[in-house]
N, CA, C and O atoms as CSV, one atom per row, in Angstrom:
chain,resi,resn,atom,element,x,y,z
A,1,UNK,N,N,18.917,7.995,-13.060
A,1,UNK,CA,C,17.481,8.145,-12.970
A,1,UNK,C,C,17.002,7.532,-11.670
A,1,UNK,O,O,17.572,6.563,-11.169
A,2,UNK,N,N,15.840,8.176,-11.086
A,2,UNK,CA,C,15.694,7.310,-9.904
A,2,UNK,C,C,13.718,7.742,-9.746
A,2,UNK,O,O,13.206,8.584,-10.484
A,3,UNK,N,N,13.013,7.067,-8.807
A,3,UNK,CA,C,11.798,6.864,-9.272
A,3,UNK,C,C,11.090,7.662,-7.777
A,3,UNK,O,O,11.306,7.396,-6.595
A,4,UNK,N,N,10.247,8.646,-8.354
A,4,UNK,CA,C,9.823,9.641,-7.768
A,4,UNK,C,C,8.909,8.960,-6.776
A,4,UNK,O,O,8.713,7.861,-7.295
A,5,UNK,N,N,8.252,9.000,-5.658
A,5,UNK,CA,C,6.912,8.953,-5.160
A,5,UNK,C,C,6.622,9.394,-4.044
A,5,UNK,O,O,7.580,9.703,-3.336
A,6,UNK,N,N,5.647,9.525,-3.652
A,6,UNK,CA,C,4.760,9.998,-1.993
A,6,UNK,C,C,4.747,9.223,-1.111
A,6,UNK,O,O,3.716,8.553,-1.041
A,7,UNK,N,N,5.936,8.924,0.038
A,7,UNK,CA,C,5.814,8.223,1.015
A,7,UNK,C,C,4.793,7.426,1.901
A,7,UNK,O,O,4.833,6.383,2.553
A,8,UNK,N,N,3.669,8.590,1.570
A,8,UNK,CA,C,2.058,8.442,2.043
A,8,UNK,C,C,1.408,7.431,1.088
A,8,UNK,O,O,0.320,6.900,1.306
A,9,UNK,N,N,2.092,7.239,0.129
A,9,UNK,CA,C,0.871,6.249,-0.733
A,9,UNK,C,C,1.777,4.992,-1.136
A,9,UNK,O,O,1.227,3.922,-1.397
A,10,UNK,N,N,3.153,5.125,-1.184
A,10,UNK,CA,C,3.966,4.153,-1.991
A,10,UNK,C,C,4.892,3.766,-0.607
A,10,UNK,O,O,5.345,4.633,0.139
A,11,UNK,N,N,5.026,2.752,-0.469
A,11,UNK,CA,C,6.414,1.988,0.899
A,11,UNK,C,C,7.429,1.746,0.275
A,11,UNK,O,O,7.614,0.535,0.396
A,12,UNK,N,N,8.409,2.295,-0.483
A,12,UNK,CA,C,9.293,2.241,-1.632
A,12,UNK,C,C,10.514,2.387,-1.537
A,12,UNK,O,O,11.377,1.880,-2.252
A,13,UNK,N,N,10.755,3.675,0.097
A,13,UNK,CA,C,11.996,4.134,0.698
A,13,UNK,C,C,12.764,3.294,1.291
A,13,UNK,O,O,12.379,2.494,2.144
A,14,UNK,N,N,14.610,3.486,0.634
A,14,UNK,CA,C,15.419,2.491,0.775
A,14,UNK,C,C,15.389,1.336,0.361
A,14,UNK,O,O,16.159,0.462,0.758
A,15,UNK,N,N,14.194,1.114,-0.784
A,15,UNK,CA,C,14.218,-0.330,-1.652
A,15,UNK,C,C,15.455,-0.205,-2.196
A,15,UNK,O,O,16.079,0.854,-2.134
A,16,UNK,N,N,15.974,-1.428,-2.853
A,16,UNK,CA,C,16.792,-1.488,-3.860
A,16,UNK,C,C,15.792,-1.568,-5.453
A,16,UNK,O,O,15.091,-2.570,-5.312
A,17,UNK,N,N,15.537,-1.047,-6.576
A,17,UNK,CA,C,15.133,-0.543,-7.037
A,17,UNK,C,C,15.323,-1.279,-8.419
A,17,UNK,O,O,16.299,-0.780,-8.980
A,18,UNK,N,N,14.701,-2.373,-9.245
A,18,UNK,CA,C,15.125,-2.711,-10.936
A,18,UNK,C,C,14.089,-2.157,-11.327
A,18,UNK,O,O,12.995,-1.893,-10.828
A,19,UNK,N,N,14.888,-1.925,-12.904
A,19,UNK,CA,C,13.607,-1.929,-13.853
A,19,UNK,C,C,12.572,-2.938,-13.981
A,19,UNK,O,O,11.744,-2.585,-14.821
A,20,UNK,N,N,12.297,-4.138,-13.424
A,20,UNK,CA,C,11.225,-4.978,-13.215
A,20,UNK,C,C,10.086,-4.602,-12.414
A,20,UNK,O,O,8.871,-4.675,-12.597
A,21,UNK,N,N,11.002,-4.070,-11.234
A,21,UNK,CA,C,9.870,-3.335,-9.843
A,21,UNK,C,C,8.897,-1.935,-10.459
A,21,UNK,O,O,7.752,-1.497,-10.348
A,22,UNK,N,N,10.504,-1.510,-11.335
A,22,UNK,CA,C,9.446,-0.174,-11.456
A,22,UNK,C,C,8.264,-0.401,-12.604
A,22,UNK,O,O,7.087,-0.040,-12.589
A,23,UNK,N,N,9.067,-1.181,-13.666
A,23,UNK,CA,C,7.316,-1.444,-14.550
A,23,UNK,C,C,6.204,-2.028,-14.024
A,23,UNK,O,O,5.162,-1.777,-14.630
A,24,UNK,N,N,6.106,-2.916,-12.828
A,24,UNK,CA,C,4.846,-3.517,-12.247
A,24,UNK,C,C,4.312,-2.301,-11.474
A,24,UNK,O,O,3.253,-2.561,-10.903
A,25,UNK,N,N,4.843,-0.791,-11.263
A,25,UNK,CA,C,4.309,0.253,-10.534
A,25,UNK,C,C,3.433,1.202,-11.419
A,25,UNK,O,O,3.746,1.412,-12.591
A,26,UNK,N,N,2.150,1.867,-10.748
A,26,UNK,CA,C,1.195,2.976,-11.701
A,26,UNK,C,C,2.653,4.044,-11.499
A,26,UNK,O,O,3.259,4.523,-10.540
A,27,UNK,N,N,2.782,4.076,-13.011
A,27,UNK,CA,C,3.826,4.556,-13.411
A,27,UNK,C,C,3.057,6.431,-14.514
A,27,UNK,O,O,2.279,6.365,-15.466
A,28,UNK,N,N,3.653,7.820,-13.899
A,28,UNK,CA,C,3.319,8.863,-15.281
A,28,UNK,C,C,4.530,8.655,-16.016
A,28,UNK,O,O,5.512,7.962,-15.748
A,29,UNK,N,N,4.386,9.062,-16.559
A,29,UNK,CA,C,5.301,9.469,-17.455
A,29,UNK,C,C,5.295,10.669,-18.237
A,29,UNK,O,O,4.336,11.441,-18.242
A,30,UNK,N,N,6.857,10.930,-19.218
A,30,UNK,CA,C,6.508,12.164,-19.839
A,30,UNK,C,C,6.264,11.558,-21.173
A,30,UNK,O,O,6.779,10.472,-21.440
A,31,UNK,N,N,5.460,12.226,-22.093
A,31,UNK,CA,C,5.165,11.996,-23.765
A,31,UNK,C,C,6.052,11.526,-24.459
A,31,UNK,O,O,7.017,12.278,-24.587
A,32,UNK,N,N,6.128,10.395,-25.059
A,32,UNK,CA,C,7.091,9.813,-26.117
A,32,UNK,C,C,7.305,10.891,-26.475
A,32,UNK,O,O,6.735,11.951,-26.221
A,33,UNK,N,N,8.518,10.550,-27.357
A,33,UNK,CA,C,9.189,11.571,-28.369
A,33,UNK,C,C,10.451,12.418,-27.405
A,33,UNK,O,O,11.542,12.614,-27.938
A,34,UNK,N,N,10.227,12.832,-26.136
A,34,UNK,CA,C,10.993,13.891,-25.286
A,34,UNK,C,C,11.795,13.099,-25.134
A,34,UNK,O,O,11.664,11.878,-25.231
A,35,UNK,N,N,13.090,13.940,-24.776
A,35,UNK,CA,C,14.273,13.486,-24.715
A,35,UNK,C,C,14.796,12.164,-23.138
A,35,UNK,O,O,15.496,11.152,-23.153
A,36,UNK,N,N,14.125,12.781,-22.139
A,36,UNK,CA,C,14.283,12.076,-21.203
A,36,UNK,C,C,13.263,10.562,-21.189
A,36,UNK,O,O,13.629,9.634,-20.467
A,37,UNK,N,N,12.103,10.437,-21.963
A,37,UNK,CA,C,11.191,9.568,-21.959
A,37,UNK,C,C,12.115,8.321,-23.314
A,37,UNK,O,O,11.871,7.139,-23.557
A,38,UNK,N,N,13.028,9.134,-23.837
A,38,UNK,CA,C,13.035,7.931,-24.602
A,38,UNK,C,C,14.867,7.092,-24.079
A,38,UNK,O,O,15.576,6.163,-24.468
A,39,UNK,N,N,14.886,7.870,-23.301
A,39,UNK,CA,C,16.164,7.484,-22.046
A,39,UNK,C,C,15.491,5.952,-21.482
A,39,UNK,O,O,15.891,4.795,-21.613
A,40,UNK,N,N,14.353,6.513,-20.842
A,40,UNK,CA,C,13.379,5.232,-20.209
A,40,UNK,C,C,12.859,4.378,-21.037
A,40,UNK,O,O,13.053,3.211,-20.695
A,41,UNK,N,N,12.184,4.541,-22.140
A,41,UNK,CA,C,11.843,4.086,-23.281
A,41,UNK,C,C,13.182,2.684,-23.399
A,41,UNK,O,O,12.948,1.500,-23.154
A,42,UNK,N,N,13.985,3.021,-23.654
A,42,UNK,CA,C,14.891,1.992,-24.164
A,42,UNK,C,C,15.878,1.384,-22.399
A,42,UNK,O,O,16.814,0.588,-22.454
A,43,UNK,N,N,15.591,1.721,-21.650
A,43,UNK,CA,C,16.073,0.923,-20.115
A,43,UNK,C,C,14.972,-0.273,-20.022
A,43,UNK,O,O,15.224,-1.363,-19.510
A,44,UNK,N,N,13.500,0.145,-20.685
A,44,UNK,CA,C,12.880,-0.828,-20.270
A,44,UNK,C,C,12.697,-1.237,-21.844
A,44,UNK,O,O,11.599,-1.788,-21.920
A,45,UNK,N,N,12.950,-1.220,-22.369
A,45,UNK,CA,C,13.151,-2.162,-23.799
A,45,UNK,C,C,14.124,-3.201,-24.140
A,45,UNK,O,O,13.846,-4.292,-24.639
A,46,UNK,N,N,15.648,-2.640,-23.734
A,46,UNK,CA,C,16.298,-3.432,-22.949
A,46,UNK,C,C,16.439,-4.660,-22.548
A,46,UNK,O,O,17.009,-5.662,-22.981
A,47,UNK,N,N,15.997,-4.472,-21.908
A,47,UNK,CA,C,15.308,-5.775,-20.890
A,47,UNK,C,C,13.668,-6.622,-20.783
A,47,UNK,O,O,13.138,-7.236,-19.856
A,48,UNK,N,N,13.309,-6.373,-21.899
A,48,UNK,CA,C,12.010,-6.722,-22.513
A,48,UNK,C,C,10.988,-6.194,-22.212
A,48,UNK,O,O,10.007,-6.807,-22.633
A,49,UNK,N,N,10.786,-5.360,-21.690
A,49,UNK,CA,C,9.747,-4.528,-20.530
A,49,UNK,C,C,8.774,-3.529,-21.069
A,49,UNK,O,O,9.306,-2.593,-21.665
A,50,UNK,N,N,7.379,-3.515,-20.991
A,50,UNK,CA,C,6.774,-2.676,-21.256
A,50,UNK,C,C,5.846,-2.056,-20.904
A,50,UNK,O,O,4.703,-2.034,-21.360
A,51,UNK,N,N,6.456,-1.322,-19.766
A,51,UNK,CA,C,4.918,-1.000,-18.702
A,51,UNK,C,C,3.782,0.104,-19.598
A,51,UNK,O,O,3.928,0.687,-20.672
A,52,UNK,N,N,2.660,0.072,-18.645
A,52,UNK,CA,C,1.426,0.923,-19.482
A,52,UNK,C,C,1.698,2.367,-18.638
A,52,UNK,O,O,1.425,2.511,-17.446
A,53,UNK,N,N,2.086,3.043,-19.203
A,53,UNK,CA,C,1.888,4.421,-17.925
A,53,UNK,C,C,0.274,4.870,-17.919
A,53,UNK,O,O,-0.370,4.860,-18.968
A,54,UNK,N,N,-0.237,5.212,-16.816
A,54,UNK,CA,C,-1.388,5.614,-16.392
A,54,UNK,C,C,-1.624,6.772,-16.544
A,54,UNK,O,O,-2.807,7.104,-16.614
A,55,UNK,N,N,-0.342,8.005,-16.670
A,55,UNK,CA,C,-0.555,9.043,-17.279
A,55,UNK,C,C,0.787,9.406,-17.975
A,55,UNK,O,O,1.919,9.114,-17.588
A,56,UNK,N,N,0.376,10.198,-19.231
A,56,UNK,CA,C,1.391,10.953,-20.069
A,56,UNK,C,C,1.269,12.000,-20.369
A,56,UNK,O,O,0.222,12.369,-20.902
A,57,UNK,N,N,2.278,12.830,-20.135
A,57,UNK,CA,C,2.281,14.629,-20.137
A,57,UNK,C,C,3.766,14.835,-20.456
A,57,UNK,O,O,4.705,14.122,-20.104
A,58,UNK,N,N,3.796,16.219,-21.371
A,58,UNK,CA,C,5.067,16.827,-21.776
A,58,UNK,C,C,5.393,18.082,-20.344
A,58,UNK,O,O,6.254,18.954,-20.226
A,59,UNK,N,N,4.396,17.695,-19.547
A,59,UNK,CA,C,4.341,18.570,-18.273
A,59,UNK,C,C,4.934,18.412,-16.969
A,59,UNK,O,O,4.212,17.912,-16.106
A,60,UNK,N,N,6.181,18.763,-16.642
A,60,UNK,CA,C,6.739,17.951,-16.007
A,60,UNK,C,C,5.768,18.375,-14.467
A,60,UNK,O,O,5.455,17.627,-13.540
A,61,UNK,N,N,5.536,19.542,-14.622
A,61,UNK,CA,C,4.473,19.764,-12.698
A,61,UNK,C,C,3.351,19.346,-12.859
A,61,UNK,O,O,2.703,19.793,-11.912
A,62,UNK,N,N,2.557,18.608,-13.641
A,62,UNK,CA,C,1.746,17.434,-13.949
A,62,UNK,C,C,2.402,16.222,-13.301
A,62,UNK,O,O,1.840,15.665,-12.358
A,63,UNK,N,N,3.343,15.877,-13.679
A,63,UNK,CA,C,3.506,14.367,-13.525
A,63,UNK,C,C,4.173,14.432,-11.913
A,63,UNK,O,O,4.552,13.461,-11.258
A,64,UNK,N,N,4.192,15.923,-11.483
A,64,UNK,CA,C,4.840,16.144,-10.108
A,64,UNK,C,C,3.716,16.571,-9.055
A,64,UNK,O,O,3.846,16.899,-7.876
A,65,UNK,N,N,2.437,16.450,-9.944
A,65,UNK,CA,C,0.453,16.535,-9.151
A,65,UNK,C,C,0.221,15.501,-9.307
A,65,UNK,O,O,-0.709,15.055,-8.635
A,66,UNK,N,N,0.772,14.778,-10.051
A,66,UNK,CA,C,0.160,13.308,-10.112
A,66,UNK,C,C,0.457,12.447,-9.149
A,66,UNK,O,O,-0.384,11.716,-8.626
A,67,UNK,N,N,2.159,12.481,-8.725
A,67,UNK,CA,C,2.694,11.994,-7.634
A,67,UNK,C,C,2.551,12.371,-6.236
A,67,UNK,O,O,2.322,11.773,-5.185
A,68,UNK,N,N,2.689,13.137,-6.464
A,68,UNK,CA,C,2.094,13.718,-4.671
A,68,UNK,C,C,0.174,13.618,-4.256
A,68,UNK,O,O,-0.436,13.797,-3.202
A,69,UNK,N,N,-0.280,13.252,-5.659
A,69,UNK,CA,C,-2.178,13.386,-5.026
A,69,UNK,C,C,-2.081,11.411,-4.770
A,69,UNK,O,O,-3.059,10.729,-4.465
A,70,UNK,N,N,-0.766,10.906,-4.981
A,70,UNK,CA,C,-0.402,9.325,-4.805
A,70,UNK,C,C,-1.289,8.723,-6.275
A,70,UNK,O,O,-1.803,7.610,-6.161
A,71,UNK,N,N,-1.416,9.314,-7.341
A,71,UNK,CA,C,-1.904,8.431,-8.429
A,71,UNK,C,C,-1.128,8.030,-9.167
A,71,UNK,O,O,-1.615,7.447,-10.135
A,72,UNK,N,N,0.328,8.119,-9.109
A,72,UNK,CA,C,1.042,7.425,-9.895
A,72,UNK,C,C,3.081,7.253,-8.720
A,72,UNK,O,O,3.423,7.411,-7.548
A,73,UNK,N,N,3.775,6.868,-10.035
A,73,UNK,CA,C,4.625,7.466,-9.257
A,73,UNK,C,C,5.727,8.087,-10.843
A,73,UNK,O,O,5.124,8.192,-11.910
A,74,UNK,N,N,6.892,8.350,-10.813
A,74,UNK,CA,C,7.231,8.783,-12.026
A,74,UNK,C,C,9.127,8.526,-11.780
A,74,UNK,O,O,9.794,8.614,-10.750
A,75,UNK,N,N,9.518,8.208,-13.128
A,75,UNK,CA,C,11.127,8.466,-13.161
A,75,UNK,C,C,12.112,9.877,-13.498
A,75,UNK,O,O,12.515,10.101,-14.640
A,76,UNK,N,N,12.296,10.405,-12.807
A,76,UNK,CA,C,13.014,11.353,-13.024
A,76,UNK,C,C,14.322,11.033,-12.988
A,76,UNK,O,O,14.801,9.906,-12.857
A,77,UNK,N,N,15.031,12.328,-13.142
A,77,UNK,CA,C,16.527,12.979,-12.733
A,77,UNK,C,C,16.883,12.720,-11.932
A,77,UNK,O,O,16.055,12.949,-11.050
A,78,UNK,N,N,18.247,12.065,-11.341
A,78,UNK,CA,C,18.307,12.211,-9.723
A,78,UNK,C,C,19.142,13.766,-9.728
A,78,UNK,O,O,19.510,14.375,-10.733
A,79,UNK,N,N,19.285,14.132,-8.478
A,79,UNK,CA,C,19.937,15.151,-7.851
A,79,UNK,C,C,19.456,16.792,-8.552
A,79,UNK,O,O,20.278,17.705,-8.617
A,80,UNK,N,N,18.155,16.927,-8.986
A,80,UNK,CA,C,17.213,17.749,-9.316
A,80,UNK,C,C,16.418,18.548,-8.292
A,80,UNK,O,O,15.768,19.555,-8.568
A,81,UNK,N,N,16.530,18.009,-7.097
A,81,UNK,CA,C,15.679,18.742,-6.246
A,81,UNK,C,C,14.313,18.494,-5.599
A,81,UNK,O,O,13.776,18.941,-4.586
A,82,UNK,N,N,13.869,17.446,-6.732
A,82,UNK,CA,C,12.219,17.361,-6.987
A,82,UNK,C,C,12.160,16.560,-5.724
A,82,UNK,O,O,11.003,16.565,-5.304
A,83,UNK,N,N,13.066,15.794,-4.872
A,83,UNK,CA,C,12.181,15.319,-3.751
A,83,UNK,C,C,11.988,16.237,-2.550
A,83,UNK,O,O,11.163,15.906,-1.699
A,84,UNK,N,N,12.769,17.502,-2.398
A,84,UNK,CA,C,12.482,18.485,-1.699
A,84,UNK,C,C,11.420,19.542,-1.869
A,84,UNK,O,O,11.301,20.594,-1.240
A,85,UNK,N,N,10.842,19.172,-2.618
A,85,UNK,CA,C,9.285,20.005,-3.019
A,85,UNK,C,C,8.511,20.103,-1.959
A,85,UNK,O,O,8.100,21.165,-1.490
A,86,UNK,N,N,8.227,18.733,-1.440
A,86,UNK,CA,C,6.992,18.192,-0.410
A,86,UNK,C,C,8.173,17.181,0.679
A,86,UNK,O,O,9.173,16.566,0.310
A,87,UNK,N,N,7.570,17.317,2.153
A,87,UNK,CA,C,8.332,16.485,2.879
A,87,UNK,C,C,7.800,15.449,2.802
A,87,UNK,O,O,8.221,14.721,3.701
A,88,UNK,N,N,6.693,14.713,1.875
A,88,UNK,CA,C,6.533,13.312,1.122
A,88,UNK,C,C,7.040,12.829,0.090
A,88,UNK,O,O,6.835,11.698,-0.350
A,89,UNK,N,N,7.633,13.539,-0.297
A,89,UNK,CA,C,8.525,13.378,-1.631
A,89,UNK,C,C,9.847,12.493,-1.439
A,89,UNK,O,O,10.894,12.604,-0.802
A,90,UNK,N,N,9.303,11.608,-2.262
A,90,UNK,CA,C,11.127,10.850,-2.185
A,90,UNK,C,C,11.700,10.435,-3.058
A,90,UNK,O,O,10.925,9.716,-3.689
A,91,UNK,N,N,12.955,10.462,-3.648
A,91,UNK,CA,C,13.227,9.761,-5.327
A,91,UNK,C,C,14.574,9.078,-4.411
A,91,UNK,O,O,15.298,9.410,-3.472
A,92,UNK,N,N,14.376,7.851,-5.391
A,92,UNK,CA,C,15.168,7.000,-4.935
A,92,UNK,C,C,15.459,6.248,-6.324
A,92,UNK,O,O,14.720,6.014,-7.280
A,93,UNK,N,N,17.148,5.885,-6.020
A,93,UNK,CA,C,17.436,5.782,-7.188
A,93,UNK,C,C,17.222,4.126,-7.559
A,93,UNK,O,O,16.869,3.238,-6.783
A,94,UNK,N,N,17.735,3.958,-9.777
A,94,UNK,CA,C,17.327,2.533,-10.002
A,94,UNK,C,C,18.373,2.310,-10.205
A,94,UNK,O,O,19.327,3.052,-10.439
A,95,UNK,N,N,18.242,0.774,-10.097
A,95,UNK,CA,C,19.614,-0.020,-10.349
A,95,UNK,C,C,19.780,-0.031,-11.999
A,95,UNK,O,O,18.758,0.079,-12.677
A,96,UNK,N,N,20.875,-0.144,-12.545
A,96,UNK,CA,C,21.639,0.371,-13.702
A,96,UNK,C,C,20.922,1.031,-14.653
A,96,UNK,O,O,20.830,0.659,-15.823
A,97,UNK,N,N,20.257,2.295,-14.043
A,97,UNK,CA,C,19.345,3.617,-14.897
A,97,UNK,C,C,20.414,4.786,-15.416
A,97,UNK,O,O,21.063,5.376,-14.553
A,98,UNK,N,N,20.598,5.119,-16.797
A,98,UNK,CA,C,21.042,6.339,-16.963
A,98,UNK,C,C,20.419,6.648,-18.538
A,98,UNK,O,O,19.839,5.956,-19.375
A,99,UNK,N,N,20.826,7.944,-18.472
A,99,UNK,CA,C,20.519,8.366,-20.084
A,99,UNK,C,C,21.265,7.926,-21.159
A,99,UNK,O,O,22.465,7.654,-21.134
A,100,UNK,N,N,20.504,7.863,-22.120
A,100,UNK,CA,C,21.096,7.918,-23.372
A,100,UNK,C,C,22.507,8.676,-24.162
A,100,UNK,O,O,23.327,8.334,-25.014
A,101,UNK,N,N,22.219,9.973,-23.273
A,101,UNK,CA,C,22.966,11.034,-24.147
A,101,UNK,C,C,22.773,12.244,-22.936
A,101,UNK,O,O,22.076,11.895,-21.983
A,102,UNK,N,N,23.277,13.496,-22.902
A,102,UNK,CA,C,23.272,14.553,-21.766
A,102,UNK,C,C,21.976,15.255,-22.376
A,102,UNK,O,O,21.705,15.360,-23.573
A,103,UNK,N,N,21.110,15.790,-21.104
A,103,UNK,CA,C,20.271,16.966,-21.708
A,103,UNK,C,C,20.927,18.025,-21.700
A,103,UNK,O,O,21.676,18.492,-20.842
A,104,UNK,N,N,20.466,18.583,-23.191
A,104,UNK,CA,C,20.753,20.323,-23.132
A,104,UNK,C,C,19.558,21.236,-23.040
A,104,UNK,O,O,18.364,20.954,-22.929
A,105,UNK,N,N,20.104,22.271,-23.104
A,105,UNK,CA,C,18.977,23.626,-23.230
A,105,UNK,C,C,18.884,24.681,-24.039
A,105,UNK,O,O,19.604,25.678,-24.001
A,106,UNK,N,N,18.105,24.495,-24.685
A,106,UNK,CA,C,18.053,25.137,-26.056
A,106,UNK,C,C,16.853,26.185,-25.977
A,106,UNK,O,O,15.898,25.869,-25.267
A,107,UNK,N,N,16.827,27.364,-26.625
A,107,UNK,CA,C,16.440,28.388,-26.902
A,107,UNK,C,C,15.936,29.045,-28.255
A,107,UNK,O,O,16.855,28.822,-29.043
A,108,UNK,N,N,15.190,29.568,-28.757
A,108,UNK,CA,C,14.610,29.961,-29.979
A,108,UNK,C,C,15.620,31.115,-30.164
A,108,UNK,O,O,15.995,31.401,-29.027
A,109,UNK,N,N,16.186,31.844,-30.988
A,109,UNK,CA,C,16.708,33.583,-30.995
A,109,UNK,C,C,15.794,34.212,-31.395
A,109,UNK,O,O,15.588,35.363,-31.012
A,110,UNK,N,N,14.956,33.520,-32.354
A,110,UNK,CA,C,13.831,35.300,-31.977
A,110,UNK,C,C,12.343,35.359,-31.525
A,110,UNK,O,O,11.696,34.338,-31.293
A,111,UNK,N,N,12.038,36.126,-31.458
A,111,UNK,CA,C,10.740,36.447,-30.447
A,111,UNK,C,C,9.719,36.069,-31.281
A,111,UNK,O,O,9.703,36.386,-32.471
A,112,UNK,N,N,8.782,35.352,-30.697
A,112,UNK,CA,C,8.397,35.521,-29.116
A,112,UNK,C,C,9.898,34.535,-28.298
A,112,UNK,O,O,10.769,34.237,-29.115
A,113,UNK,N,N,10.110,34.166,-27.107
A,113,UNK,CA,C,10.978,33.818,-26.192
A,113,UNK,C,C,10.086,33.341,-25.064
A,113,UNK,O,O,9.633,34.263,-24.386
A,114,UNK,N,N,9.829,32.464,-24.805
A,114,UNK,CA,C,9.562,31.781,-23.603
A,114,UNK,C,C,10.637,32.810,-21.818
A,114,UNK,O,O,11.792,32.892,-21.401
A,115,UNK,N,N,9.474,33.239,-21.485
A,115,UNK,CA,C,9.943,33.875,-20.019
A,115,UNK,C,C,10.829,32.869,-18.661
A,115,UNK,O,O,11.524,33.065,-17.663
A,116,UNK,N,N,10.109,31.499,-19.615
A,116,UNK,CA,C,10.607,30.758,-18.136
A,116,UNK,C,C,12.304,29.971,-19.027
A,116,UNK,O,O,13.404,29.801,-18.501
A,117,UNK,N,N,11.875,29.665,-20.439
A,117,UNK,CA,C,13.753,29.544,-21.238
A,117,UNK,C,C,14.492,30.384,-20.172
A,117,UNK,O,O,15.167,30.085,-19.186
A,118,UNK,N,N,14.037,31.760,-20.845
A,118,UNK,CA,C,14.655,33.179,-20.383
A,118,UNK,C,C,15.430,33.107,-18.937
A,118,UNK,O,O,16.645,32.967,-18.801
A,119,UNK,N,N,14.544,33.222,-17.979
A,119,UNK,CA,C,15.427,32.200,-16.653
A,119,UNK,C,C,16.378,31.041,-16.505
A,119,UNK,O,O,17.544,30.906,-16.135
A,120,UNK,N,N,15.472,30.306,-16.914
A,120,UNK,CA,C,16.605,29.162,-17.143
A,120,UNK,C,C,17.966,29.124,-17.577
A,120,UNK,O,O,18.904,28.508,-17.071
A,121,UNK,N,N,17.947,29.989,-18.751
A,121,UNK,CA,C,19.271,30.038,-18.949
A,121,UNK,C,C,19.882,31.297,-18.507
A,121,UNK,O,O,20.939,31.616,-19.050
A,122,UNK,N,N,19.364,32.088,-17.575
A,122,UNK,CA,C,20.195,32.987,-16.571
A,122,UNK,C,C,20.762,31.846,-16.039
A,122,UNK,O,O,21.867,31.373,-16.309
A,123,UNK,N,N,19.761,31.350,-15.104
A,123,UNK,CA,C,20.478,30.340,-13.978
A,123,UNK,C,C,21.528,29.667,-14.042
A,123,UNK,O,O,22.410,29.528,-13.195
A,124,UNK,N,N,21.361,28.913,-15.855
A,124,UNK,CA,C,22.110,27.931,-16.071
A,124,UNK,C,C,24.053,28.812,-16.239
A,124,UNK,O,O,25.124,28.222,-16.098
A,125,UNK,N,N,23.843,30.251,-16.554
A,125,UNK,CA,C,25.172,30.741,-16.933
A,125,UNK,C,C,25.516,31.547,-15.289
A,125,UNK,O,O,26.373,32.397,-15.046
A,126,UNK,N,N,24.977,31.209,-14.785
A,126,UNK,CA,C,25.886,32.034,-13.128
A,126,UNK,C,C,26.594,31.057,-12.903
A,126,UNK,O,O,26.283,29.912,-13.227
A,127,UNK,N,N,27.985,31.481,-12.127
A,127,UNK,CA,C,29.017,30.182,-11.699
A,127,UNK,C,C,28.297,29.832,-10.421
A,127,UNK,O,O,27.430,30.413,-9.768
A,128,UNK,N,N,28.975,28.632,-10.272
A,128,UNK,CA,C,28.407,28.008,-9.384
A,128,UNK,C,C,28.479,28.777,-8.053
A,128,UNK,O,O,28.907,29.930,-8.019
A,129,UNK,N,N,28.009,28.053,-6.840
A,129,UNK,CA,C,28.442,28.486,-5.737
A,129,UNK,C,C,29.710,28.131,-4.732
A,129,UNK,O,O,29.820,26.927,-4.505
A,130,UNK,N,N,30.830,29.120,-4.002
A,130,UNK,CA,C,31.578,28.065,-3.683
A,130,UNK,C,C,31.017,26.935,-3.058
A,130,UNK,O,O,29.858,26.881,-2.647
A,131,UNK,N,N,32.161,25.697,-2.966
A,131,UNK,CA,C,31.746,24.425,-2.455
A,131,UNK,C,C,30.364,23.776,-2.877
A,131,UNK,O,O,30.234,22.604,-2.521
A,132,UNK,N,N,29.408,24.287,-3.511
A,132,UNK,CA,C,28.056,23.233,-4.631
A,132,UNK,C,C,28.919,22.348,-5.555
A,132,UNK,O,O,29.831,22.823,-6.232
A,133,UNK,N,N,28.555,20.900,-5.552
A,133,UNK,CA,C,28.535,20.176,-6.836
A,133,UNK,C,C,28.134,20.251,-7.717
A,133,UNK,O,O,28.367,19.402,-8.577
């Protein structure tokens, strides 16, 4: 996991990074209950920690408007992409952050079907590219 923000609003690049630093930060987050929030949920439980997030959304391009307008900053995924969105974008990773368990991707079988699932799991079944990690 590593902690999203806007170069323009946060001086954060190339910190070394604890869960202490990141709970004293205006922190979004995604909605209890989701799988990746309760990854974070228990890194900072852990270690006694209980920051207030300033915003909560099951939306992840919410919490990716929130960071770039500089009103918060957020923990994501590393190696997702999301700091190549904006050339203010930077995720940088935390010191001993990981998940709980792997995310998967799951799908309804019958209709209605979500259009953007539908993609997703094209994407997710093409082989890779040569030489991509």
């Amino acid at each position: 996991m590593g902690l999203l923000f806007d170069e323009r609003h946060f001086d954060l690049a190339g910190q070394a990074l604890d869960w202490l630093t990141v709970a004293a930060l205006p922190l979004g987050m995604l909605s209890t209950g989701m799988h990746f929030r309760q990854s974070i949920d228990h890194a900072f439980n852990s270690r006694g920690l209980a920051p207030s997030p300033l915003i909560e959304t099951d939306a992840v391009h919410q919490l990716l408007q929130a960071v770039h307008a500089g009103l918060c900053c957020a923990i994501m995924p590393l190696d997702g992409g999301l700091e190549g969105l904006t050339e203010h974008l930077r995720l940088e990773p935390i010191d001993n952050a990981h998940t709980l368990a792997r995310v998967g991707l799951i799908m309804r079988r019958a209709a209605p079907r979500s259009a953007l699932a539908e993609a997703c799991f094209a994407f997710c079944q093409q082989p890779p590219e040569p030489g991509a990690q």
